[in-house]
N, CA, C and O atoms as a GROMACS GRO file, in nm:
protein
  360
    1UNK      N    1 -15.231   3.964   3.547
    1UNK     CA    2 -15.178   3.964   3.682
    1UNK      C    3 -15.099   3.834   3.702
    1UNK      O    4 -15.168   3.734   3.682
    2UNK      N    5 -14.985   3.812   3.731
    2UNK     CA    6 -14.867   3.726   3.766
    2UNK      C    7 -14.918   3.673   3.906
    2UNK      O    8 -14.957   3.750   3.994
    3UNK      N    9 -14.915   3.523   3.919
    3UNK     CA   10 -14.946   3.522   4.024
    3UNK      C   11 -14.846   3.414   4.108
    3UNK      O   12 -14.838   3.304   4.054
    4UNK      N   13 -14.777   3.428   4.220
    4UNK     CA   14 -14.721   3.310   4.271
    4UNK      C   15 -14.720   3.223   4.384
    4UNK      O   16 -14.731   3.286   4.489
    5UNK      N   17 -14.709   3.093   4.400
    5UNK     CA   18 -14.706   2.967   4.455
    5UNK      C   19 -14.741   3.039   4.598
    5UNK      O   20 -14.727   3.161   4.592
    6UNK      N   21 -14.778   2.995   4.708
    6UNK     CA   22 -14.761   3.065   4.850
    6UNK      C   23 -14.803   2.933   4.898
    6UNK      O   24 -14.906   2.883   4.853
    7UNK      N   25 -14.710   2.851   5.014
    7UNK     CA   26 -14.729   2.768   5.110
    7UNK      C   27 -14.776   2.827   5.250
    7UNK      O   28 -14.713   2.923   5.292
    8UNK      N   29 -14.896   2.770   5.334
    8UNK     CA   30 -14.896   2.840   5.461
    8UNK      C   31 -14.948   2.709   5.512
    8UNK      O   32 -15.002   2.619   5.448
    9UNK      N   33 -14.914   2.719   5.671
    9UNK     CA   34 -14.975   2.647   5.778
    9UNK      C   35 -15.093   2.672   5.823
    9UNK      O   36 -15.108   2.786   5.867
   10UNK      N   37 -15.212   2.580   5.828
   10UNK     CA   38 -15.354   2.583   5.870
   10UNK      C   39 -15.348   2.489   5.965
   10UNK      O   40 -15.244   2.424   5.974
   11UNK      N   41 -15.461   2.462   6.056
   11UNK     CA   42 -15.458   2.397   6.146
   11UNK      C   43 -15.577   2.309   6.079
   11UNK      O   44 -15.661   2.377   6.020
   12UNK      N   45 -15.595   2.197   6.079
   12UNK     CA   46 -15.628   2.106   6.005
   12UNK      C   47 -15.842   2.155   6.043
   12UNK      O   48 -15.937   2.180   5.969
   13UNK      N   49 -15.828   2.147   6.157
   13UNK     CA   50 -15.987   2.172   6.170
   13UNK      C   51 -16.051   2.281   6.076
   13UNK      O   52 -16.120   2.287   5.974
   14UNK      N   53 -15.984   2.378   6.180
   14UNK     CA   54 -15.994   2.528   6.069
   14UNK      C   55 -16.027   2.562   5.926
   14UNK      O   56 -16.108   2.635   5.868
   15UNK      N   57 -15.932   2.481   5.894
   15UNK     CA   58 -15.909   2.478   5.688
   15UNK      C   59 -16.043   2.405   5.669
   15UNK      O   60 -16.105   2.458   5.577
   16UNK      N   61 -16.110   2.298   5.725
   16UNK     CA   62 -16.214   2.238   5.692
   16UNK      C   63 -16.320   2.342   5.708
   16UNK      O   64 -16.379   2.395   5.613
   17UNK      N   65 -16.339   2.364   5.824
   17UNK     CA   66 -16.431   2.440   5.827
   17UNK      C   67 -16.434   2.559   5.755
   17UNK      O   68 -16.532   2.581   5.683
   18UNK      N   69 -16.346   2.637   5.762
   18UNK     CA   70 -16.305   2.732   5.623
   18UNK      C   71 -16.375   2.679   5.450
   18UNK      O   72 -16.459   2.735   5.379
   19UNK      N   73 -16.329   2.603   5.438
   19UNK     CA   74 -16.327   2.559   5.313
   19UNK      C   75 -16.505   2.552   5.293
   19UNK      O   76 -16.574   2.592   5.198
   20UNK      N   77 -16.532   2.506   5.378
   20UNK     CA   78 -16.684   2.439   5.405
   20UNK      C   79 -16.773   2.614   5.384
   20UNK      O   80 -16.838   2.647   5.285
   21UNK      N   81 -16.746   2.704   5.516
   21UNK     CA   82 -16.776   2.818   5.437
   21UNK      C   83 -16.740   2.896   5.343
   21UNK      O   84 -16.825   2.977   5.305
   22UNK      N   85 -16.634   2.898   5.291
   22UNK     CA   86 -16.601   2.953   5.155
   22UNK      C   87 -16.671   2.880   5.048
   22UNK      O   88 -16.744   2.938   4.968
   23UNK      N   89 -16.650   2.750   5.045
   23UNK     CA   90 -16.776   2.668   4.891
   23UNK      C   91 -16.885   2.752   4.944
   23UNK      O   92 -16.932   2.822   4.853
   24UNK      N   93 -16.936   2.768   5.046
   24UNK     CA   94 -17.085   2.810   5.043
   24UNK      C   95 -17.093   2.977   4.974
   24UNK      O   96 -17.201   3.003   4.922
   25UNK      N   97 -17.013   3.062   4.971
   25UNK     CA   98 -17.007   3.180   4.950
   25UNK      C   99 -16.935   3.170   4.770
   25UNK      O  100 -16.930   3.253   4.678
   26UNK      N  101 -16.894   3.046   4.781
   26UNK     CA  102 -16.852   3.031   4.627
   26UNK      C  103 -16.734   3.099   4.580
   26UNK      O  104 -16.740   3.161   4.474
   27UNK      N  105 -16.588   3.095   4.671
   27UNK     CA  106 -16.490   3.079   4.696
   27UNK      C  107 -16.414   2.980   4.728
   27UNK      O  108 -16.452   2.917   4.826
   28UNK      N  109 -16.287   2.932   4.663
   28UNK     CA  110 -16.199   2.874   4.733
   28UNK      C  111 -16.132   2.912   4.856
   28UNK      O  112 -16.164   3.011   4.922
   29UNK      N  113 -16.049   2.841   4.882
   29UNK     CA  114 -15.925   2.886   4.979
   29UNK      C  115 -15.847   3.017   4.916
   29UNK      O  116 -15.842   3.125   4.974
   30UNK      N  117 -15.781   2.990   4.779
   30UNK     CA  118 -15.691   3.037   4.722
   30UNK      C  119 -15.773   3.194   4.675
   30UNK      O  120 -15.708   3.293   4.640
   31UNK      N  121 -15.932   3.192   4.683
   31UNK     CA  122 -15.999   3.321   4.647
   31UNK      C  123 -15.990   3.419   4.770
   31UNK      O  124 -15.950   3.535   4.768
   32UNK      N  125 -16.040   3.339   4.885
   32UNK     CA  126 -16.019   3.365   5.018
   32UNK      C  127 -15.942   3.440   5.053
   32UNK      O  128 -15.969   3.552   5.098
   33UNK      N  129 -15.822   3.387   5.039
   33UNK     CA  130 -15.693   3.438   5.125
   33UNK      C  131 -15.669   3.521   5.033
   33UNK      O  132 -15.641   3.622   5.098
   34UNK      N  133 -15.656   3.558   4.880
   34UNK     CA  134 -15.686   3.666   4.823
   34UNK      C  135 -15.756   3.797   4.881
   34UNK      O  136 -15.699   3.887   4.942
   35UNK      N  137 -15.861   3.790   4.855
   35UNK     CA  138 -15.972   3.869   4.900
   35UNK      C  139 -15.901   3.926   5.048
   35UNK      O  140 -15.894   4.047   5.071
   36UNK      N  141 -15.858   3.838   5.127
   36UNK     CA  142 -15.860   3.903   5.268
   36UNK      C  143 -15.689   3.982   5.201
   36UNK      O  144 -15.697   4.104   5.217
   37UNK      N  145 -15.609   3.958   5.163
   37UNK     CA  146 -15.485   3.988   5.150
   37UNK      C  147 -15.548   4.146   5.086
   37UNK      O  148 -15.534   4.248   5.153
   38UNK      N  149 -15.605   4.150   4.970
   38UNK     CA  150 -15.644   4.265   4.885
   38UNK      C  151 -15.732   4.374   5.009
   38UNK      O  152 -15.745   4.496   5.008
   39UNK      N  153 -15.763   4.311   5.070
   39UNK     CA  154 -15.868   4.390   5.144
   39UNK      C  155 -15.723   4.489   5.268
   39UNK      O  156 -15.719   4.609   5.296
   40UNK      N  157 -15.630   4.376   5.311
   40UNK     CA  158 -15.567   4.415   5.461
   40UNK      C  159 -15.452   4.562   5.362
   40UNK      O  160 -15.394   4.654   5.420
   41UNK      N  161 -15.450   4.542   5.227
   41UNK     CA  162 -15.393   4.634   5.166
   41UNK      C  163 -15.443   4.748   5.090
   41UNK      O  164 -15.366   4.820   5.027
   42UNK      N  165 -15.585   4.770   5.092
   42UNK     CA  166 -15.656   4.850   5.005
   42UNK      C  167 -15.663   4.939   5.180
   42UNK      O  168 -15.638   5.059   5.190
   43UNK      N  169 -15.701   4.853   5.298
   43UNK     CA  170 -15.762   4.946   5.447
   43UNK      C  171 -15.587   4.984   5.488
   43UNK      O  172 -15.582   5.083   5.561
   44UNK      N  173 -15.471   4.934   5.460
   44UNK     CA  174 -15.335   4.951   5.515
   44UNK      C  175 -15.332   4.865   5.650
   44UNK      O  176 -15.261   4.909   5.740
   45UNK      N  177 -15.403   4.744   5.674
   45UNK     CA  178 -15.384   4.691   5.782
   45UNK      C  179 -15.508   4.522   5.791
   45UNK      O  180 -15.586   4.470   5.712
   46UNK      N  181 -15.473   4.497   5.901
   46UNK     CA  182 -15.591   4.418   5.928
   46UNK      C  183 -15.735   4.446   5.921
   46UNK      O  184 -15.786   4.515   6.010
   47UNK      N  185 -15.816   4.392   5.810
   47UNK     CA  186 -15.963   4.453   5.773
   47UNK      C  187 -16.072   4.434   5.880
   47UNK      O  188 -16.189   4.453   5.847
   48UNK      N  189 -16.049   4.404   5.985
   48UNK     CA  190 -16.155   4.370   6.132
   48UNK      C  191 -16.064   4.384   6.245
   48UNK      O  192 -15.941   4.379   6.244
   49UNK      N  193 -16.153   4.403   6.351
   49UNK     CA  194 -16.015   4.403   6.502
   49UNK      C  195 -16.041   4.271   6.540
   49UNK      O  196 -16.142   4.201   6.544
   50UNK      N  197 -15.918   4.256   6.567
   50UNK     CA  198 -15.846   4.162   6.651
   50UNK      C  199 -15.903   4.175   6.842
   50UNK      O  200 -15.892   4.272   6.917
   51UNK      N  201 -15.931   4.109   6.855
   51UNK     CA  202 -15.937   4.084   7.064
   51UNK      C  203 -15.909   4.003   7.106
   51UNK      O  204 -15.882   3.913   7.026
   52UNK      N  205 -15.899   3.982   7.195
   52UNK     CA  206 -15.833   3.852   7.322
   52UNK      C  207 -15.975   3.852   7.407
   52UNK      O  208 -15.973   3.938   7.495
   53UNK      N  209 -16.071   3.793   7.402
   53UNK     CA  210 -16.188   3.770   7.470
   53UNK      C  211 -16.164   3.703   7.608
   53UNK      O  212 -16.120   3.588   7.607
   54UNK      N  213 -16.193   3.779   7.758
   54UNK     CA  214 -16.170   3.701   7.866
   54UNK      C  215 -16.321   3.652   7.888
   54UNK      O  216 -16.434   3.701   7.882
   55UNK      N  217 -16.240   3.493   7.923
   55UNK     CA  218 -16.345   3.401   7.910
   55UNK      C  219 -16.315   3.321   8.100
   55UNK      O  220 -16.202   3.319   8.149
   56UNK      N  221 -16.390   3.288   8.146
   56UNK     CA  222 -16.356   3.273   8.297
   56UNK      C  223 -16.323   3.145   8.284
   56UNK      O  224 -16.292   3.110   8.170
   57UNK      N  225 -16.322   3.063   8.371
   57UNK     CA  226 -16.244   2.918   8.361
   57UNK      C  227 -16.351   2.796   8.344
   57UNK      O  228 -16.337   2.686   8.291
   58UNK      N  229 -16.479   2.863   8.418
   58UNK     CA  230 -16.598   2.786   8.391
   58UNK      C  231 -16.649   2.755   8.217
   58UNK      O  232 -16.682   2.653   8.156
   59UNK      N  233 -16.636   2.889   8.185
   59UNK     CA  234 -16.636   2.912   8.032
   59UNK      C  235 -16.573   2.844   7.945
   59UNK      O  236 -16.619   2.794   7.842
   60UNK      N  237 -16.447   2.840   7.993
   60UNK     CA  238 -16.366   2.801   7.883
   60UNK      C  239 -16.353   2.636   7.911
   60UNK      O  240 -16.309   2.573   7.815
   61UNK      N  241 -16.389   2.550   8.042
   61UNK     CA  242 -16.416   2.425   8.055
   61UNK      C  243 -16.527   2.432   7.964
   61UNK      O  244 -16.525   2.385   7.850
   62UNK      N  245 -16.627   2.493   8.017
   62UNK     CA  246 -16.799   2.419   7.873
   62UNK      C  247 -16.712   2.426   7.761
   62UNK      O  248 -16.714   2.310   7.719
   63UNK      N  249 -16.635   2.494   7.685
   63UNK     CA  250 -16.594   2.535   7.559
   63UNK      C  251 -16.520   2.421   7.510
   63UNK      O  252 -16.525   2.390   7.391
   64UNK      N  253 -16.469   2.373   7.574
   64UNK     CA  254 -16.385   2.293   7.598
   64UNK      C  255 -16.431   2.106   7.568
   64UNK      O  256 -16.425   2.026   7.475
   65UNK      N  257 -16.468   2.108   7.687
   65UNK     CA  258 -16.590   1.995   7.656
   65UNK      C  259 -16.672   1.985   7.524
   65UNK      O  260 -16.658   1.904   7.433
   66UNK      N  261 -16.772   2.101   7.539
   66UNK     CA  262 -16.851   2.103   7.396
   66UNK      C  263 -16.791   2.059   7.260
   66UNK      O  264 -16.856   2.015   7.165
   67UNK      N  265 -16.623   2.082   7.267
   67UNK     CA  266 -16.568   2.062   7.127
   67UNK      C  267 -16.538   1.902   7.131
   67UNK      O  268 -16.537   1.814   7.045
   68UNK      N  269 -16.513   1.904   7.273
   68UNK     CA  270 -16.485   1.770   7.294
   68UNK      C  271 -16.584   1.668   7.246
   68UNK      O  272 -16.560   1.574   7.171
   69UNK      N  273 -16.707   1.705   7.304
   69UNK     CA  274 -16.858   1.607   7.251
   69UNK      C  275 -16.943   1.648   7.097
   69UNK      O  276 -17.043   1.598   7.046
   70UNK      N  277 -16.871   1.736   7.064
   70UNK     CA  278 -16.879   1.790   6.939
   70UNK      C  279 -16.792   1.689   6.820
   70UNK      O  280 -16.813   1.691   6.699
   71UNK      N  281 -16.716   1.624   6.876
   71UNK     CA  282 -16.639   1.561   6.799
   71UNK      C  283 -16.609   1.390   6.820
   71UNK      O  284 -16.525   1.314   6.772
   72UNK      N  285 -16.706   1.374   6.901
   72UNK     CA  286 -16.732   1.193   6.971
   72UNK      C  287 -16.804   1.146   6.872
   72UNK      O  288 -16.888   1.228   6.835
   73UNK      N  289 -16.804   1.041   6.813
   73UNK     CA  290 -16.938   0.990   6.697
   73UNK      C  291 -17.021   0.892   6.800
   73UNK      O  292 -17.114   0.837   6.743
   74UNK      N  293 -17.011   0.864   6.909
   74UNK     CA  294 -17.093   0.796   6.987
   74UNK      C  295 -17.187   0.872   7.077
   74UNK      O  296 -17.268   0.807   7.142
   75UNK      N  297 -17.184   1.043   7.092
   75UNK     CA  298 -17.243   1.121   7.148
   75UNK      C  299 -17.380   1.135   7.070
   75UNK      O  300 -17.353   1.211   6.978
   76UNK      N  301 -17.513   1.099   7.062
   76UNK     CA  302 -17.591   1.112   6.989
   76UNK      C  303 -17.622   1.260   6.956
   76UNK      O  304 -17.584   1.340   7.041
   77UNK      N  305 -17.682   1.310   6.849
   77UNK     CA  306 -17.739   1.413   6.778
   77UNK      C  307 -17.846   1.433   6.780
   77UNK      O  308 -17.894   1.323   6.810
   78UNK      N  309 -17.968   1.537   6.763
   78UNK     CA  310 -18.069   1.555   6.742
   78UNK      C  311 -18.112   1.664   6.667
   78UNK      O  312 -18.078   1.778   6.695
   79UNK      N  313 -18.197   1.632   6.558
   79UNK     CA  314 -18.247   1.717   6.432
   79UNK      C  315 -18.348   1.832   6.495
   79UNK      O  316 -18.371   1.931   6.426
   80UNK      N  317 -18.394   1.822   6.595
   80UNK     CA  318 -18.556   1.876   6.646
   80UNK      C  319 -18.537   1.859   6.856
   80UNK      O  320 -18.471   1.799   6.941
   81UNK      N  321 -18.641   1.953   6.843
   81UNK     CA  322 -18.644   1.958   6.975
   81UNK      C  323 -18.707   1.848   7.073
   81UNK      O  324 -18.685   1.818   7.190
   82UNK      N  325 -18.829   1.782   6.934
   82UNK     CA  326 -18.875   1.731   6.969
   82UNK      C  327 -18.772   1.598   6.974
   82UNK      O  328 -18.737   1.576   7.090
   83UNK      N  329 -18.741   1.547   6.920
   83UNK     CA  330 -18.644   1.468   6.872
   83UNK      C  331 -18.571   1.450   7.018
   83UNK      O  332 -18.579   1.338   7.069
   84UNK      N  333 -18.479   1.587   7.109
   84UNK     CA  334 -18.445   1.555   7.214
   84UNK      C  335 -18.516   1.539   7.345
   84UNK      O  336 -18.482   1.477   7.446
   85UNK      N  337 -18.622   1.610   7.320
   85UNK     CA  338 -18.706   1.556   7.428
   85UNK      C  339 -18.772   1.394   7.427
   85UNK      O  340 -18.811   1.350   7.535
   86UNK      N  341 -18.778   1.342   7.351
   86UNK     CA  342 -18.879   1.243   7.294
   86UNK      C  343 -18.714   1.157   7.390
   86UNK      O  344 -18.725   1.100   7.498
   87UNK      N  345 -18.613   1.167   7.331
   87UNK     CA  346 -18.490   1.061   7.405
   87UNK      C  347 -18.443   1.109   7.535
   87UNK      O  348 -18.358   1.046   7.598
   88UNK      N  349 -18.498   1.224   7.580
   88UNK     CA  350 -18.479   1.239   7.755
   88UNK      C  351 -18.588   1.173   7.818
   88UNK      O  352 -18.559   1.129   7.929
   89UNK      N  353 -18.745   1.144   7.769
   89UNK     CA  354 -18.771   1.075   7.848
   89UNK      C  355 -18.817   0.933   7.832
   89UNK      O  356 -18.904   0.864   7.885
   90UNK      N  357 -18.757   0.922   7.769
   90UNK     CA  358 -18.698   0.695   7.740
   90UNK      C  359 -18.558   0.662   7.846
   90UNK      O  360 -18.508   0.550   7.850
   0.00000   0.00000   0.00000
């Protein structure tokens, strides 16, 4: 099988996190986007549906935020429940 070069645009988060679950499944990127390409042509289309999820405005602020404090290194973490309770009441 001949195979050739293909450049595409990822959005930098994405590809990480991608990548992060594909090693786990024991795929690359380049197996990946295979696999989904072989798949959208074996079904004649996109292999899952597509939606536009309405999300209300409250929603999409938490969503919003969360990625926001999801991505602060000064926002502390916690392993256990106990772990966050034990620093809510200090």
């Amino acid at each position: 099988m001949a195979t050739v070069p293909t450049q595409i645009r990822i959005d930098r988060d994405i590809k990480e996190q991608a990548n992060a679950l594909f090693s786990g499944l024991g795929l690359d990127m380049s197996g990946a986007v295979n696999l989904f390409l072989h798949q959208c042509v074996l079904r004649g289309g996109i292999p899952f549906s597509i939606e536009m999820p309405h999300y209300n405005r409250n929603t999409i602020a938490a969503m919003k935020e969360a990625k926001k404090i999801s991505r602060d290194p000064e926002i502390p973490s916690y392993d256990s429940m106990d772990e966050l309770k034990k620093a809510l009441d200090e």
